[in-house]
DSSP file (Angstrom, degrees, kcal/mol; ACC not computed):
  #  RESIDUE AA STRUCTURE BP1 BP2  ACC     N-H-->O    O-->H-N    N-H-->O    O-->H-N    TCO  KAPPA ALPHA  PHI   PSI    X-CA   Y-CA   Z-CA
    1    1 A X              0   0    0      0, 0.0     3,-0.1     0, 0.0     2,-0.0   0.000 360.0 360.0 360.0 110.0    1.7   25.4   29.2
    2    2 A X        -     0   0    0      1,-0.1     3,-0.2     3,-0.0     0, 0.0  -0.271 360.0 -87.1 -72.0 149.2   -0.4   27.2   26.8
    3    3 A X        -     0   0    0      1,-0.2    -1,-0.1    -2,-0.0     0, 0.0   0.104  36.8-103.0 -68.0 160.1   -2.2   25.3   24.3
    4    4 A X        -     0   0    0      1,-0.1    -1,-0.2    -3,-0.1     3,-0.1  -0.360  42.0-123.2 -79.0 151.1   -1.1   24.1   20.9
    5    5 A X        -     0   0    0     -3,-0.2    -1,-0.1     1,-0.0    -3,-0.0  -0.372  39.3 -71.5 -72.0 149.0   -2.5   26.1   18.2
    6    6 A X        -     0   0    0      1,-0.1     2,-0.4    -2,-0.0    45,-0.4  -0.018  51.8-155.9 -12.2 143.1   -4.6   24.7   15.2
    7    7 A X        -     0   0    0     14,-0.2    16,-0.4    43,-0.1     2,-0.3  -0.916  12.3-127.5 131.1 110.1   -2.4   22.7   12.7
    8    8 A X  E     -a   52   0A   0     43,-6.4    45,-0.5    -2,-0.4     2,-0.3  -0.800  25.9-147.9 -99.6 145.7   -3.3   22.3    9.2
    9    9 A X  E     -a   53   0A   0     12,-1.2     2,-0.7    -2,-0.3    45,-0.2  -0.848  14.4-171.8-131.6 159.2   -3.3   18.7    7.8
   10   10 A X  E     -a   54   0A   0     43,-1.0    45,-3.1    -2,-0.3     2,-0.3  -0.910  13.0-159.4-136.5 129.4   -2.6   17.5    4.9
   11   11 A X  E     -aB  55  19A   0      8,-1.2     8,-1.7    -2,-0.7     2,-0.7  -0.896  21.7-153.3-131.0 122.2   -3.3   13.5    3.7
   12   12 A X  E     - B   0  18A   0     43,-2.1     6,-0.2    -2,-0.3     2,-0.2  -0.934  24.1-158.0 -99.4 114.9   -2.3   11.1    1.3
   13   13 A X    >   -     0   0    0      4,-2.0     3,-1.7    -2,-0.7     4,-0.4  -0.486  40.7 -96.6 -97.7 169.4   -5.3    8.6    0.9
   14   14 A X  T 3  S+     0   0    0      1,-0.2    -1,-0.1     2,-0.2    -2,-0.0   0.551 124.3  60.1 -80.0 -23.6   -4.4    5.0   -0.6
   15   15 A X  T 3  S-     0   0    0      2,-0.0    -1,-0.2     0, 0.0     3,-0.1   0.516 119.1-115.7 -76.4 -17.7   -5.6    6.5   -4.5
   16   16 A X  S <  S+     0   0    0     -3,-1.7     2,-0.2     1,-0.4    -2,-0.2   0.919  72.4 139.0  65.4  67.2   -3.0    8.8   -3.9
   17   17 A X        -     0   0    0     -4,-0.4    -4,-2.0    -6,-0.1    -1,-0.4  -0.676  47.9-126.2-126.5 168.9   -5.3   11.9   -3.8
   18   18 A X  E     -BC  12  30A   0     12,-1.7    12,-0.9    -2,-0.2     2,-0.3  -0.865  22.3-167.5-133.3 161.1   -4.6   14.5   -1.2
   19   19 A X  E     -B   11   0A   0     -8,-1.7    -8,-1.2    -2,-0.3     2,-0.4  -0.996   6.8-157.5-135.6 144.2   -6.9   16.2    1.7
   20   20 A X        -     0   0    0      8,-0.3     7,-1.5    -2,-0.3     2,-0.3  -0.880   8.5-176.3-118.2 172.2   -6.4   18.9    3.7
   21   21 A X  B     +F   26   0B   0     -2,-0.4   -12,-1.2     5,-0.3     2,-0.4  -0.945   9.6 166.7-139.2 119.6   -8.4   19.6    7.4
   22   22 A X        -     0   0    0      3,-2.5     2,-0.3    -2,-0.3     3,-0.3  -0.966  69.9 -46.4-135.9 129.2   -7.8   22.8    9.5
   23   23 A X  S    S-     0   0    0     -2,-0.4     3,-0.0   -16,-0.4   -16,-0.0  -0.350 124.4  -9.9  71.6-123.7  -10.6   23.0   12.3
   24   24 A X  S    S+     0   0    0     -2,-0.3    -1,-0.2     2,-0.0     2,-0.0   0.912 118.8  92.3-106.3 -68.2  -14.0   22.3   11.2
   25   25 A X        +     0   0    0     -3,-0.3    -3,-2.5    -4,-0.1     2,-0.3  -0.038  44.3 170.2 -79.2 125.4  -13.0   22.4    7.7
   26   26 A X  B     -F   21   0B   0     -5,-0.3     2,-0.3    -3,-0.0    -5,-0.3  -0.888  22.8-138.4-160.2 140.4  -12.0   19.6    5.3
   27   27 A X        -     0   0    0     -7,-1.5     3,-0.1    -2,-0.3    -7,-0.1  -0.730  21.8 -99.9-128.2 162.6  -11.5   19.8    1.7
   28   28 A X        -     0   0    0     -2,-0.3    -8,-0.3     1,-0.2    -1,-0.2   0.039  63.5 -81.7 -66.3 179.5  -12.5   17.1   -1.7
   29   29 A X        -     0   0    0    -10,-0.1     2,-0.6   -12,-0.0    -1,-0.2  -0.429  43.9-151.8 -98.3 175.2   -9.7   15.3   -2.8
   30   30 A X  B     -C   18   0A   0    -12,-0.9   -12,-1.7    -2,-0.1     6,-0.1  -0.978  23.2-123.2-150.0 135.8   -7.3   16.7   -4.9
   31   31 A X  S    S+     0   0    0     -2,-0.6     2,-0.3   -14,-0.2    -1,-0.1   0.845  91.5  21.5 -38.8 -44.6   -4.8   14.8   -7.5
   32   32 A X     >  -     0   0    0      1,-0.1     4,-4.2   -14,-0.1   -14,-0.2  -0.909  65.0-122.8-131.7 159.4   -1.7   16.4   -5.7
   33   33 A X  H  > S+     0   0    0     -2,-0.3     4,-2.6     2,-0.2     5,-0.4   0.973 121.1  57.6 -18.1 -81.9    0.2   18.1   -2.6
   34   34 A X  H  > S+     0   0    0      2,-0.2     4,-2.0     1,-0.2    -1,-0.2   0.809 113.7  30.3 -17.9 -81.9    0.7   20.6   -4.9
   35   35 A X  H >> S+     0   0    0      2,-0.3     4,-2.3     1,-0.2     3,-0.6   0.959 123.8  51.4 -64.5 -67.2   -3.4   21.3   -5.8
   36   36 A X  H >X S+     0   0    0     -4,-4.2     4,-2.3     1,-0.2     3,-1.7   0.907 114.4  44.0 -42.8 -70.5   -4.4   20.2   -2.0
   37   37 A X  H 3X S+     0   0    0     -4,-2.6     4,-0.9     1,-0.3    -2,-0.3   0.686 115.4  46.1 -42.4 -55.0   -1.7   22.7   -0.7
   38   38 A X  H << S+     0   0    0     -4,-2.0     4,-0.4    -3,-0.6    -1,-0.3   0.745 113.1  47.8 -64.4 -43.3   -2.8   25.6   -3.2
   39   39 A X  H XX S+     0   0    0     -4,-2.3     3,-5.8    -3,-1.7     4,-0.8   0.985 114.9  52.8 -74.5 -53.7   -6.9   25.3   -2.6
   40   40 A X  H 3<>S+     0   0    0     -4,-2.3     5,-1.6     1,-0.3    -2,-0.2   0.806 102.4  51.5 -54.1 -21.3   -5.7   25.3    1.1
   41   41 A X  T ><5S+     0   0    0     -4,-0.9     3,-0.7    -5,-0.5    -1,-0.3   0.817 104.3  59.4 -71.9 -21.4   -3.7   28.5    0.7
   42   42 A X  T <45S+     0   0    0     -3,-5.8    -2,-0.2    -4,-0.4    -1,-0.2   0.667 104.9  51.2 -81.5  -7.5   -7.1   30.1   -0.8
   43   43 A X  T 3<5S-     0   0    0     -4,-0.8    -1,-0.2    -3,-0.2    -2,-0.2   0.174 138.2 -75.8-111.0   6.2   -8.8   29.1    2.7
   44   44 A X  T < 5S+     0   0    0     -3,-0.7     2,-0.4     1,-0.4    -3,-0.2   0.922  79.4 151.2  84.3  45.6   -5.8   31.0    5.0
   45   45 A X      < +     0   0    0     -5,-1.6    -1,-0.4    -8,-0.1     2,-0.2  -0.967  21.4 176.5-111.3 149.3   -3.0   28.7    4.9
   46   46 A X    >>  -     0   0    0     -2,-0.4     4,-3.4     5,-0.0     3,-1.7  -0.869  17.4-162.8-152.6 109.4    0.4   29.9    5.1
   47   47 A X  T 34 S+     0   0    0      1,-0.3     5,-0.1    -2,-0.2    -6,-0.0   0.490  95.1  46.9 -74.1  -2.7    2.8   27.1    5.2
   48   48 A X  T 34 S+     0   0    0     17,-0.1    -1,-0.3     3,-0.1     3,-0.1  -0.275 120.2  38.0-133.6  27.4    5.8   29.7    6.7
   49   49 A X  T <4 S+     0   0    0     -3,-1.7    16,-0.3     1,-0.2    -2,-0.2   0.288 114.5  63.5-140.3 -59.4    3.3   31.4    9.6
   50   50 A X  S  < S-     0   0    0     -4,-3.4     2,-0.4     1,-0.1    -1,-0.2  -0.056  81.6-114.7-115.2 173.0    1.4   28.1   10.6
   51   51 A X        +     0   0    0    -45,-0.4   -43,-6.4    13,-0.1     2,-0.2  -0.706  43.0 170.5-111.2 133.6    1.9   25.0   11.9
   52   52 A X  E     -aD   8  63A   0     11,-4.3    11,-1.7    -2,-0.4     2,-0.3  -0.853  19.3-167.3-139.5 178.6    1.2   22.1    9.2
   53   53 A X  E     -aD   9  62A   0    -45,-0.5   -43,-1.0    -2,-0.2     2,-0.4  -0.966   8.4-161.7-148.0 151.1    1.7   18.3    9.1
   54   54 A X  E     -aD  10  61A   0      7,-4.2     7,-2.8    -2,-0.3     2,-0.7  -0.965  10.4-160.4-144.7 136.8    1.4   15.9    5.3
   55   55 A X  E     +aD  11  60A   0    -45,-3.1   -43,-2.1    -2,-0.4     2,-0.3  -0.850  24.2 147.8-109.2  98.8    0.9   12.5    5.8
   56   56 A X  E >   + D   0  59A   0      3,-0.9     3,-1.8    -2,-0.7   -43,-0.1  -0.969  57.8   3.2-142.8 153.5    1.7   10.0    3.0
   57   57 A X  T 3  S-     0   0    0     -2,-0.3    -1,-0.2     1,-0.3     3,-0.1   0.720 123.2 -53.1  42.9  32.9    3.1    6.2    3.0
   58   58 A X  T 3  S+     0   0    0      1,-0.4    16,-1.6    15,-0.1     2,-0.3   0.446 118.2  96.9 117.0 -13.0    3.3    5.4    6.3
   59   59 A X  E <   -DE  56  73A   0     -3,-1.8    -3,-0.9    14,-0.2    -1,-0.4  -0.773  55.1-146.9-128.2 150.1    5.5    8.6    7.3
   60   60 A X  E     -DE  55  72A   0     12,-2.4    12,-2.0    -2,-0.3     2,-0.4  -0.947   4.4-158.6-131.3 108.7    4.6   12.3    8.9
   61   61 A X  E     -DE  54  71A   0     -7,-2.8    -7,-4.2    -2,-0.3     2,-0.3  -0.908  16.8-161.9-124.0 127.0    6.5   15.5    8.1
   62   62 A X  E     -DE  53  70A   0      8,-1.9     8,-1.4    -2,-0.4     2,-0.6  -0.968   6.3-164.1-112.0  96.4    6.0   17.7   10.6
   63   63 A X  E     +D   52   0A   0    -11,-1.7   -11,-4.3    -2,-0.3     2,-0.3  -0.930  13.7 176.2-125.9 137.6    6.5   21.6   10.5
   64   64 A X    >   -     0   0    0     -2,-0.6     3,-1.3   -13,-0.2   -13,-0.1  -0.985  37.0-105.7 -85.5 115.4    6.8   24.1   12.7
   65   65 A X  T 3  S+     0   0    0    -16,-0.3     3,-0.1     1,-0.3   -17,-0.1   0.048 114.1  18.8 -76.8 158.6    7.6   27.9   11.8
   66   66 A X  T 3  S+     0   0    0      1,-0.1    -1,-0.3   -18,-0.1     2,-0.3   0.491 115.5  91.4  75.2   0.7   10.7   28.9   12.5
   67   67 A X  S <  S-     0   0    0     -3,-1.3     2,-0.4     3,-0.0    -1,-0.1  -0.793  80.5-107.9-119.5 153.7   12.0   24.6   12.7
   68   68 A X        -     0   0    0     -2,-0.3    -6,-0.1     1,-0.1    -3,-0.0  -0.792  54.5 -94.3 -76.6 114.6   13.4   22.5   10.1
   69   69 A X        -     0   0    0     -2,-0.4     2,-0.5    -6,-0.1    -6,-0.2   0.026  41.0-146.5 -55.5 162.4   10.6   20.1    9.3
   70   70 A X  E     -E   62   0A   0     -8,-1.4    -8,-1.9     8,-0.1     2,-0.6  -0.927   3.2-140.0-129.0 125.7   10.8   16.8   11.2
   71   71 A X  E     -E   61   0A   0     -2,-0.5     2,-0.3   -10,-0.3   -10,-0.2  -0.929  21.2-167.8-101.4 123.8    9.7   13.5    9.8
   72   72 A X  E     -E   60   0A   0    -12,-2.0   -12,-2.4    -2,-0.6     3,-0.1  -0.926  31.7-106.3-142.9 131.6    8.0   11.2   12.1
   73   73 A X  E     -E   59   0A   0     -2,-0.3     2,-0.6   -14,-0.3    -1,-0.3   0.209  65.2 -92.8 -49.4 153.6    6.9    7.3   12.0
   74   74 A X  S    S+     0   0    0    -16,-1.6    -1,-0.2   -15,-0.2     3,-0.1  -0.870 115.4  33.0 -64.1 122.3    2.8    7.6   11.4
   75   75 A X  S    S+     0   0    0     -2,-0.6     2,-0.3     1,-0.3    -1,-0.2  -0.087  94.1 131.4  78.0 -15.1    0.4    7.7   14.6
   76   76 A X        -     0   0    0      1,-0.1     2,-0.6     2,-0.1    -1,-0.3  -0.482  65.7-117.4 -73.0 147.4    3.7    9.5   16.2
   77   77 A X    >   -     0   0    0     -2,-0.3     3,-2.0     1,-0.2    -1,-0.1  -0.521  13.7-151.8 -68.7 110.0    2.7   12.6   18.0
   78   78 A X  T 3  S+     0   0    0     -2,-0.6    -1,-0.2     1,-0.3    -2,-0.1   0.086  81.5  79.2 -93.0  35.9    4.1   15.3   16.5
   79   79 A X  T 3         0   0    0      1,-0.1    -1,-0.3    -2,-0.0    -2,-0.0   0.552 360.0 360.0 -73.3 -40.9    4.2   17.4   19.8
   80   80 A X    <         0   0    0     -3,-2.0    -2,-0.2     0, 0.0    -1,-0.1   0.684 360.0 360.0 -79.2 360.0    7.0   15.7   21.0
């Protein structure tokens, strides 16, 4: 089975600021989705190519191109 690609991720911290991570690379916090989502688009995201996950209250919405995103418990593996 070839391996999964890179997955941008995208974080609701408890202050309710947002983060994103792809890789090595990790961004300041940012007021919104929205604003996280936007800086991340300026670094080579593309939420309709790539594989992304945002994580906020307890819950994990999970997308895959070409799937209907999937909402998943938190700590679940969104492989499966």
């Amino acid at each position: 089975m070839p391996p999964e690609k890179a997955r941008w991720e995208f974080t609701c911290a408890a202050d309710g600021t947002w983060t994103w991570r792809f890789g090595e690379g990790t961004s300041g916090p940012f007021q919104s989705l929205d604003s996280a989502t936007a800086n991340a688009t300026s670094h080579g995201f593309d939420p309709f190519t790539q594989h992304w996950t945002a994580t906020a209250d307890g819950r994990t919405t999970h997308y895959r191109p070409g799937r209907t995103p999937a909402n998943l418990p938190a700590g679940k593996d969104p492989k499966q």
